[in-house]
C-alpha positions in Angstrom: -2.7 31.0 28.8 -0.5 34.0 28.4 -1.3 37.2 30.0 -2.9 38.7 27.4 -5.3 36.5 26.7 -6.2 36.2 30.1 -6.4 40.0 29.9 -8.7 39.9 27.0 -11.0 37.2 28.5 -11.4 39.5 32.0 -12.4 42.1 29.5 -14.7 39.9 27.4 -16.5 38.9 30.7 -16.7 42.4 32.3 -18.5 43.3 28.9 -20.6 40.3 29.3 -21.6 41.5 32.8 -22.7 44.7 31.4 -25.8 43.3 29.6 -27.0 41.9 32.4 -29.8 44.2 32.7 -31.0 42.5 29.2 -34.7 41.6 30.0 -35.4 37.5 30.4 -31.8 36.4 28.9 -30.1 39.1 31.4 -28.8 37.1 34.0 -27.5 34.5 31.5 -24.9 37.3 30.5 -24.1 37.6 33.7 -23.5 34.4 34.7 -21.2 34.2 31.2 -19.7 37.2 32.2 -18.7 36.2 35.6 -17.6 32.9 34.2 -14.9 34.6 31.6 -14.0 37.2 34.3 -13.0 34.8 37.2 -11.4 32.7 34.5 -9.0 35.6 33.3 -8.3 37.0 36.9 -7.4 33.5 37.7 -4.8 33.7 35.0 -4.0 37.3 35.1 -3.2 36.4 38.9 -1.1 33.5 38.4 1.0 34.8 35.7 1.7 38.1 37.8 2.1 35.6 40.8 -0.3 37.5 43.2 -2.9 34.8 44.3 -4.6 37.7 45.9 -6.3 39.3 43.1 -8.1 36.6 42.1 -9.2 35.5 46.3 -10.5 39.7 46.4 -12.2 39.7 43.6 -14.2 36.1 44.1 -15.0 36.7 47.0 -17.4 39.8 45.8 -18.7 37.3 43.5 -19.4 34.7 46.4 -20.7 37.6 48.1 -23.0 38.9 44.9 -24.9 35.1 45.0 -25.2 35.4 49.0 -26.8 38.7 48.3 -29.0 37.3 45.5 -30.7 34.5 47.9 -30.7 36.7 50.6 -32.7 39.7 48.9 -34.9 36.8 47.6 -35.7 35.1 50.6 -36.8 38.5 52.3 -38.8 39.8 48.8 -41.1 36.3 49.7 -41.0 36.8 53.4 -42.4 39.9 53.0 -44.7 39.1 50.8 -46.6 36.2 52.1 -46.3 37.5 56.1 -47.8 40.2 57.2 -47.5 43.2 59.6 -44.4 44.1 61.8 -42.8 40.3 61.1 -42.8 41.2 57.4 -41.2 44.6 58.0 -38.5 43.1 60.4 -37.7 40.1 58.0 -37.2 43.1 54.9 -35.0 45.3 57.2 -32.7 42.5 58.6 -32.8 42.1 54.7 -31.6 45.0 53.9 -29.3 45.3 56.8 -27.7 41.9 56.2 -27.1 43.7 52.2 -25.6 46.6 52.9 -23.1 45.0 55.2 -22.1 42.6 52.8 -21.7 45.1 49.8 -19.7 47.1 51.9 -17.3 44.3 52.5 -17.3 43.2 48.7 -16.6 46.5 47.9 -13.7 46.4 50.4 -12.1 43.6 48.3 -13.2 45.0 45.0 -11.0 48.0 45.7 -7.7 46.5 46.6 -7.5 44.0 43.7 -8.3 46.6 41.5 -5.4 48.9 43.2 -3.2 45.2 43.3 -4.2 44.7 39.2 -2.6 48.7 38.4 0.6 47.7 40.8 1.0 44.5 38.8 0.0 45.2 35.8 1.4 48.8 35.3 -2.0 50.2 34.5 -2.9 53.1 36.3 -6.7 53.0 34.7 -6.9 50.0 37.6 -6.0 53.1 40.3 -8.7 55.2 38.8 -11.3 52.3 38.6 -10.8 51.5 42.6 -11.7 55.4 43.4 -14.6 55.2 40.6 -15.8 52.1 43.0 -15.1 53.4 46.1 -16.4 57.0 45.5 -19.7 55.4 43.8 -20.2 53.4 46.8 -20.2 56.5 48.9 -22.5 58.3 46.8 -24.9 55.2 46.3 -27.2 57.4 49.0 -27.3 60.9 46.7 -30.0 60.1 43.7 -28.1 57.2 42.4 -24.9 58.9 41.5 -23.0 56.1 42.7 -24.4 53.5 40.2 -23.6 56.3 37.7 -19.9 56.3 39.1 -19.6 52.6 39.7 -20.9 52.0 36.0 -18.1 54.3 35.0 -15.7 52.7 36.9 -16.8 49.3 34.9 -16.2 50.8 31.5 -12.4 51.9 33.1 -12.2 48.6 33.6 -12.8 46.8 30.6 -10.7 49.6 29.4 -8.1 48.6 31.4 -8.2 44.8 30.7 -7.5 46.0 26.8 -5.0 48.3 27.7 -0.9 47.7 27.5 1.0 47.9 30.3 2.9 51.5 30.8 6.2 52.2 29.7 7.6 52.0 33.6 7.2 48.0 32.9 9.1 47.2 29.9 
């Protein structure tokens, strides 16, 4: 697979990701999404010859199902217990997601800063600061989702993007 294709697959599934808020079929975008995307990082990352970018950016994914079973398992533990065990089981919850969000978002960041050094697109640079600044602000009304959205849509437009001049 050359490197734009594996560009253009990356893309696909970060667009693919996107409609995962779809009612009932949602999370089978998702999973599509995150399917195509870790297939075209892989390739993106061997054909630049950076194994890293593809190891930071699974890793959030690993992290994203940890998360999933995680918030799960305290949403019915709170639920069906009662009282102060109930609240305890929801905060070590919450604690336990917040500290592995943080360190997704940690890898997030430097692949995307690794994919605009080895790609020659500086929309990669912007997307990291979109991340990291959203992840800072996640605690002001939700303007972090708003920035980290943003910072998805950079991107995808990244992924269909051409490489600067600097590389040719």
């Amino acid at each position: 697979m050359n490197l734009s294709t594996a560009k253009t697959l990356a893309g696909v599934g970060m667009i693919f990701k996107l409609f995962g808020a779809v009612p009932v079929v949602g999370w089978i975008f998702s999973l599509v999404g995150l399917i195509l995307f870790l297939i075209g990082i892989y390739n993106i990352s061997q054909q630049v010859g950076e194994r890293r970018i593809f190891n930071y950016l699974l890793i959030p994914a690993v992290l994203l199902l940890i998360v999933s079973v995680i918030f799960s398992v305290s949403l019915v533990a709170s639920l069906f217990a009662g009282g102060l065990f109930a609240g305890g089981v929801t905060l070590a919850g919450f604690v336990t997601i917040v500290v592995l969000g943080i360190i997704a978002l940690v890898y997030k960041v430097k692949a995307y800063r690794m994919l605009a050094e080895s790609l020659k697109i500086s929309v990669f640079n912007t997307t990291a600061s979109f991340y990291k600044w959203g992840a800072i602000l996640l605690v002001v009304f939700g303007v972090g989702f708003i920035l980290m959205f943003v910072g998805d849509i950079l991107a995808i437009v990244g992924f269909f993007s051409k490489p600067s001049e600097e590389a040719a």
